[in-house]
C-alpha positions as CSV (number, residue, x, y, z in Angstrom):
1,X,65.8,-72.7,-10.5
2,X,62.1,-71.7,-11.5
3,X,60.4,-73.7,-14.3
4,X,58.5,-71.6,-16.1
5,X,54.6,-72.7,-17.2
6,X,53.4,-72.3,-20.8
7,X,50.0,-71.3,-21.5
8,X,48.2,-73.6,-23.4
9,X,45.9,-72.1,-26.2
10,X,42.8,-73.3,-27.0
11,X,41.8,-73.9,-30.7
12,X,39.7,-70.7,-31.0
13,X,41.9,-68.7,-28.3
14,X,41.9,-65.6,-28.1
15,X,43.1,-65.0,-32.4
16,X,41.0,-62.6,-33.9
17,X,40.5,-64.5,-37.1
18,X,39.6,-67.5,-35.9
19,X,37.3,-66.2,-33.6
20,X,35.1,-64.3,-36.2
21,X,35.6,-66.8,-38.4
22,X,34.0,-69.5,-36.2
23,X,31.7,-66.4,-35.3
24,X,30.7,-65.5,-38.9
25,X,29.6,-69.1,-39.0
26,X,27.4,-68.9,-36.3
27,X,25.5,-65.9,-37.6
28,X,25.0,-67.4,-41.2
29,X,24.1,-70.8,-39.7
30,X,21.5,-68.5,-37.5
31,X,20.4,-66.9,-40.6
32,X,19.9,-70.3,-42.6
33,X,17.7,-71.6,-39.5
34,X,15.7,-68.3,-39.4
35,X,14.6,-68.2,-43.1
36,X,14.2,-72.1,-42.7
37,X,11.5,-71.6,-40.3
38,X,10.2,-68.7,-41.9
39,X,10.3,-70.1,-45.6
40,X,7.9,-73.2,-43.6
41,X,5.5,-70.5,-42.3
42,X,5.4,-68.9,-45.9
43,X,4.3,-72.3,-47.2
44,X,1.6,-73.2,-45.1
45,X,-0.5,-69.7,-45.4
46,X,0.1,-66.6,-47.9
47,X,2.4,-64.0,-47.3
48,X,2.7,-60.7,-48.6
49,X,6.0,-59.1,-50.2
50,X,5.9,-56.8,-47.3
51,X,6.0,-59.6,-44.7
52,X,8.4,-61.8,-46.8
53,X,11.0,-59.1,-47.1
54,X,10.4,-58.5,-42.7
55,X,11.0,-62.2,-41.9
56,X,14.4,-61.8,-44.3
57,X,15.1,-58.8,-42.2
58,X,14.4,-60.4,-38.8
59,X,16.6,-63.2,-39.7
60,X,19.9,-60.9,-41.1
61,X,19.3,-59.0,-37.7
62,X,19.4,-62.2,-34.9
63,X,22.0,-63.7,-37.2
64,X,24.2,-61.0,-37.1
65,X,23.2,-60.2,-33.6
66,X,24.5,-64.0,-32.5
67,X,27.7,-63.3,-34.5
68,X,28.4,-60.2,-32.6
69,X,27.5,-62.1,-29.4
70,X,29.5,-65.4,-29.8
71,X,32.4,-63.3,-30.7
72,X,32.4,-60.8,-28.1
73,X,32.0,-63.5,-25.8
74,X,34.9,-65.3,-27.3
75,X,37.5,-62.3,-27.0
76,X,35.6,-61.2,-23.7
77,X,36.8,-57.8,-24.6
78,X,36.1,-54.6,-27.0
79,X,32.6,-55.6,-27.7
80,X,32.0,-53.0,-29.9
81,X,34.9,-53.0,-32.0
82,X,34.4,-56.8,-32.5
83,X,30.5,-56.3,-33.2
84,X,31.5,-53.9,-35.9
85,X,34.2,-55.8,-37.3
86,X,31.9,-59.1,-37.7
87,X,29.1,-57.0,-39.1
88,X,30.9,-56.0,-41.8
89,X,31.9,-59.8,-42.2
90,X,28.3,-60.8,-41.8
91,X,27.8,-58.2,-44.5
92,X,30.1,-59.4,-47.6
93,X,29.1,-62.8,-46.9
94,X,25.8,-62.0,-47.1
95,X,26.4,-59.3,-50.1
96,X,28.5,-62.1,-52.2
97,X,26.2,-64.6,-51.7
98,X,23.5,-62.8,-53.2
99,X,25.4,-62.0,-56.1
100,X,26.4,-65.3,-56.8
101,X,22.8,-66.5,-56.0
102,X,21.3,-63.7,-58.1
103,X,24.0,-63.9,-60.5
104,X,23.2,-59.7,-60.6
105,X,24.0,-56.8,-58.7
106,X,21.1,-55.5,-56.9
107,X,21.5,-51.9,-55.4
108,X,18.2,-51.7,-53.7
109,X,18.4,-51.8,-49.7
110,X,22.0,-52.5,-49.8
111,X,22.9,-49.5,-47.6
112,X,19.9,-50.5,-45.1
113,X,21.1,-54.0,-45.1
114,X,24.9,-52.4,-43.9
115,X,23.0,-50.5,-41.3
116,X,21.2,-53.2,-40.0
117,X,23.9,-56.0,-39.9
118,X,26.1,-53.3,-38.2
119,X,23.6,-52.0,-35.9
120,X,22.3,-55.3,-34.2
121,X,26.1,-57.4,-34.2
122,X,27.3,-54.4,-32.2
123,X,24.6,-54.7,-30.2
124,X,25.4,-58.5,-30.0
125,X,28.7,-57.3,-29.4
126,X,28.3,-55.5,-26.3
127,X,25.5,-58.0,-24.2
128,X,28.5,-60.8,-25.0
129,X,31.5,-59.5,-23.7
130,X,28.8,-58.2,-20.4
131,X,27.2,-61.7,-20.2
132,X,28.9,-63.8,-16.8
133,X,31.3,-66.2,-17.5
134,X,30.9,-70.1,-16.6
135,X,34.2,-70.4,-15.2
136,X,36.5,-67.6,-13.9
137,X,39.9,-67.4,-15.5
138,X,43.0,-68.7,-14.0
């Protein structure tokens, strides 16, 4: 008689939700360090509009690139599909944050914004699940 071996699962396993939820909270934590750093910059010289609305670009686009990547990487499969998935996350975070921050709707840049998000945590999405792993599976 065989005994049979359980796989053990590890907290963030392979379950899609808890895997762009730990993801989603890597990209916003990215963002927040981003406009940290940039919000620093902006008080030691002035900035233009122009180059204060950039810098919030660049930091929606690594943060939602470094979701895409750290759940890719954590699912080690359909990149794409979880880039998109946690760029539309990324996205109504980021969307109901600003209306709660704002306490308005702002239409302005809102599609761009989608693009954008969507654009660079696919991206994410495909260089994670093709990055090397540190330890083959069993």
């Amino acid at each position: 008689m065989k005994i049979k071996c359980r796989k053990v699962r590890h907290l963030y396993g392979n379950s899609k939700c808890c895997c762009f939820i730990g993801a989603a909270a890597v990209g916003i934590l990215v963002i927040l360090i981003f406009i940290s750093g940039f919000s620093l910059l902006i008080s030691c010289f002035d900035a233009s509009d122009d180059l204060v609305s950039c810098m919030a670009v660049v930091a929606l686009c690594a943060g939602s690139f470094a979701a895409g990547f750290t759940a890719a990487k954590r699912r080690r499969r359909h990149g794409l599909c979880a880039g998109l998935g946690i760029g539309i996350l990324i996205y109504i975070v980021v969307f109901l944050f600003g209306i709660v921050l704002m306490k308005s709707f702002s239409g302005a840049g809102t599609f761009m914004k989608l693009i954008l998000i969507i654009l660079c945590s696919c991206i994410g999405g495909v260089c994670g699940v093709n990055t090397r792993m540190c330890k083959p599976p069993k």
